[in-house]
C-alpha positions in Angstrom: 48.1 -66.1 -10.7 46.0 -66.0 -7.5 44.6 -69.0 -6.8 42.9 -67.9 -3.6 41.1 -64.4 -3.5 39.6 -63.2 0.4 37.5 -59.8 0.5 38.7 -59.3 3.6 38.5 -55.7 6.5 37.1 -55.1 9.9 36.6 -58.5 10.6 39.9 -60.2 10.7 43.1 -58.2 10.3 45.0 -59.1 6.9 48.2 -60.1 9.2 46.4 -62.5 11.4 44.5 -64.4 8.1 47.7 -64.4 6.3 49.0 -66.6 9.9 46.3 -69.0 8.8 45.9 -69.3 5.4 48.3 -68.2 2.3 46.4 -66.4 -0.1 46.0 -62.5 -1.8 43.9 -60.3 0.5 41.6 -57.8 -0.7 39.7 -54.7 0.7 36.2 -55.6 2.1 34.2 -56.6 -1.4 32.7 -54.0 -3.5 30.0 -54.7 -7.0 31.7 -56.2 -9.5 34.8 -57.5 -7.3 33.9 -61.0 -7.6 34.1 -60.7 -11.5 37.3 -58.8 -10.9 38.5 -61.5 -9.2 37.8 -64.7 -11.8 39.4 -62.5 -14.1 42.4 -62.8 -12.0 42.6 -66.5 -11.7 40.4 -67.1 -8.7 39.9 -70.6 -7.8 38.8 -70.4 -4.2 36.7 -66.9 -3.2 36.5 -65.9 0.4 33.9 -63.3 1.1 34.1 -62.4 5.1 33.2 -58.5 4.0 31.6 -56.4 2.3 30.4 -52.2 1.9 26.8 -52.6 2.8 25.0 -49.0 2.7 27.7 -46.8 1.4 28.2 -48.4 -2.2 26.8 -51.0 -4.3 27.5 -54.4 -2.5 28.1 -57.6 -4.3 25.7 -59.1 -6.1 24.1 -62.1 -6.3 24.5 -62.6 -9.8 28.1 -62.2 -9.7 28.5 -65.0 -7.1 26.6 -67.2 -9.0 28.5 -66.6 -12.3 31.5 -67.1 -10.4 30.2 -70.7 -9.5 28.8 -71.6 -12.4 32.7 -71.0 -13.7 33.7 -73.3 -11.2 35.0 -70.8 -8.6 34.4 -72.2 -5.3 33.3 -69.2 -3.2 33.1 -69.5 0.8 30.8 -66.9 3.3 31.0 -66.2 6.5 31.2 -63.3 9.2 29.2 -60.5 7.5 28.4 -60.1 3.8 29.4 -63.6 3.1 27.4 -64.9 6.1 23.9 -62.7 4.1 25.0 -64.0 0.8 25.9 -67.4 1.9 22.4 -68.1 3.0 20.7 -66.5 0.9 23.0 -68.5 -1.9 23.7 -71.8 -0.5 21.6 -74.2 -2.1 22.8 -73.0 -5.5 26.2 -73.8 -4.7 27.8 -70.7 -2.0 29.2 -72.7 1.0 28.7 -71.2 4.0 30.8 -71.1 7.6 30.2 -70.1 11.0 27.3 -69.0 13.9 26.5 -65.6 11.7 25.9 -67.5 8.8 23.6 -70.4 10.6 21.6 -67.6 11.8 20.5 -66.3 8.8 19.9 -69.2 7.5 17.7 -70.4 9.6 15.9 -67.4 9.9 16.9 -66.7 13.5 18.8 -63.1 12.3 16.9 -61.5 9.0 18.2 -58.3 8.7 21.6 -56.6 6.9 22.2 -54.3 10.3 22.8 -57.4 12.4 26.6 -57.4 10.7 26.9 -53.5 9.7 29.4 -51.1 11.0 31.6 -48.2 9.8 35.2 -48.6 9.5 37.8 -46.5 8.7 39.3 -46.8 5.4 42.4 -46.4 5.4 43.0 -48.9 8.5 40.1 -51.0 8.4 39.3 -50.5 12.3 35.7 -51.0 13.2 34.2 -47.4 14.7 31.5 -48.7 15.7 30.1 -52.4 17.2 28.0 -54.7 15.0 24.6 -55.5 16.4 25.3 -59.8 16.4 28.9 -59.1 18.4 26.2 -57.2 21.4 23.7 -59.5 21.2 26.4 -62.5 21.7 28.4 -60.3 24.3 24.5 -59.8 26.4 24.0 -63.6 25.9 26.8 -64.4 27.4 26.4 -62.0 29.9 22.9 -63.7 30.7 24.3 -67.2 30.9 27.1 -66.4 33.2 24.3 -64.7 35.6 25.1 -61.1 35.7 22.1 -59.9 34.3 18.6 -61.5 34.1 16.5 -61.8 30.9 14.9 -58.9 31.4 17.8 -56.5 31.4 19.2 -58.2 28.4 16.2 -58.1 26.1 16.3 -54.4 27.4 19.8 -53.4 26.4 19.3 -55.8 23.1 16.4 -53.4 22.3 18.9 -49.9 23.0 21.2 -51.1 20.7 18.4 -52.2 18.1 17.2 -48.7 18.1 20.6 -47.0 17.5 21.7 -46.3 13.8 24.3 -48.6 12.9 27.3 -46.4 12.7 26.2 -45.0 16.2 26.6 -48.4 18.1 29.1 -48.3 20.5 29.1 -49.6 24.0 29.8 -46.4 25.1 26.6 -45.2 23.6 24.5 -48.1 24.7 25.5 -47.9 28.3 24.7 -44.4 28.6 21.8 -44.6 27.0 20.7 -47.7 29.8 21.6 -45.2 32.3 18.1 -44.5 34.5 16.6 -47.8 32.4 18.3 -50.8 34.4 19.8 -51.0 37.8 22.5 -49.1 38.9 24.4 -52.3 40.7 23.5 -54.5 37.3 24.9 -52.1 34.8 27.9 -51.9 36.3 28.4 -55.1 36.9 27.3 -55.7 32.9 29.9 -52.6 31.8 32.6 -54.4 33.2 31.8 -57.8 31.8 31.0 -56.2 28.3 34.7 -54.0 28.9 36.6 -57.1 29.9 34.8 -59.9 27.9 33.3 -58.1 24.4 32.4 -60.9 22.4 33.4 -60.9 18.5 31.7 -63.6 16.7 32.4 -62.2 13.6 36.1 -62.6 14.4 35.6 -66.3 15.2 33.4 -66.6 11.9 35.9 -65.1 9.6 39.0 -67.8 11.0 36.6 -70.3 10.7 36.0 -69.4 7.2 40.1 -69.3 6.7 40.3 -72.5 7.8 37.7 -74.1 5.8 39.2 -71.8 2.6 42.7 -73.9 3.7 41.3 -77.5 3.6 39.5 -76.4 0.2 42.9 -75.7 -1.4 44.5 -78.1 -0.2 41.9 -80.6 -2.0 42.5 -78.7 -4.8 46.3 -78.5 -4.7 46.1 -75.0 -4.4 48.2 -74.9 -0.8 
């Protein structure tokens, strides 16, 4: 019986969470997965991801029955960050800077965390909208671009499609709209240093999913 259940794809690969934390990893969560999986046992629910656009994503209802069965479900990263603060006074727990955000209002909508992946691999194809805005704020604080420039390339990205954010993308499309000399200098810091909060979010969560069963007995 698994007693641990993570929905887990483009955020984290399955062979680095399974370094962390022992538990049964699933594709990136789908409507009526959660059900699926206090059928199978359950205990401890991890939901880092989630389909967003391209098929029915999980519902709230679902998380909710799964809590009110005594399932402790944990969010962070992507859909669990959305769900986990849109659920947590009713008894989600949420983990990690993506979820905080929404929570407090700071990020609002689903794009902020949305990208295509392929399939078959899980490998992101294009960049979620939180990892550039944390990569430009960095970028900022370090000094090698000014406010200005980063609310600009903030709002290029903001205006591209989800599955057509890419840096590669972005960049061009700054071309003739910021400095020569300062979008160089930002290509190579955004080349060398991409940030990936998401990433960070979802070992967070696998951590936190860890200490969980181990006051449960579960590791």
């Amino acid at each position: 019986m698994p007693g641990i259940i993570v929905f887990l794809g483009p955020s984290l690969h399955p062979d680095e969470a399974a370094e962390i934390l022992s538990a049964t990893f699933l594709p990136p969560a789908r409507r009526g997965d959660i059900p699926g999986a206090v059928c199978e046992g359950a205990r401890i629910i991890g939901l880092i991801d989630g389909v967003f656009f391209q098929e029915c994503s999980v519902g709230h209802r679902e998380i909710l029955d799964a809590i009110s069965r005594g399932v402790r479900v944990v969010g962070a990263s992507s859909m669990g960050a959305l769900r986990a603060a849109e659920l947590d006074t009713l008894g989600m727990e949420g983990v990690g800077k993506v979820y905080r955000l929404y929570r407090d209002g700071t990020l609002v909508s689903d794009d902020e965390v949305a990208l295509v992946f392929d399939p078959e691999t899980g490998i992101a194809l294009s960049e979620p909208l939180i990892n550039i805005r944390c990569t430009i704020s960095e970028a900022e604080k370090k000094g090698i671009i000014d406010r200005e420039t980063a609310d600009r390339l903030i709002s290029l990205a903001q205006s591209l499609y989800f599955p057509e954010r890419t840096w590669d993308r972005i960049l061009d499309m700054a071309e003739g709209r910021i400095d020569p000399g300062t979008l160089f200098r930002f290509s190579e810091y955004a080349r060398e240093h991409p940030a990936d909060q998401k990433r960070e979010d979802a070992i967070a969560a696998l951590h936190r999913i860890r200490e969980i069963g181990e006051e449960m007995g579960l590791v």
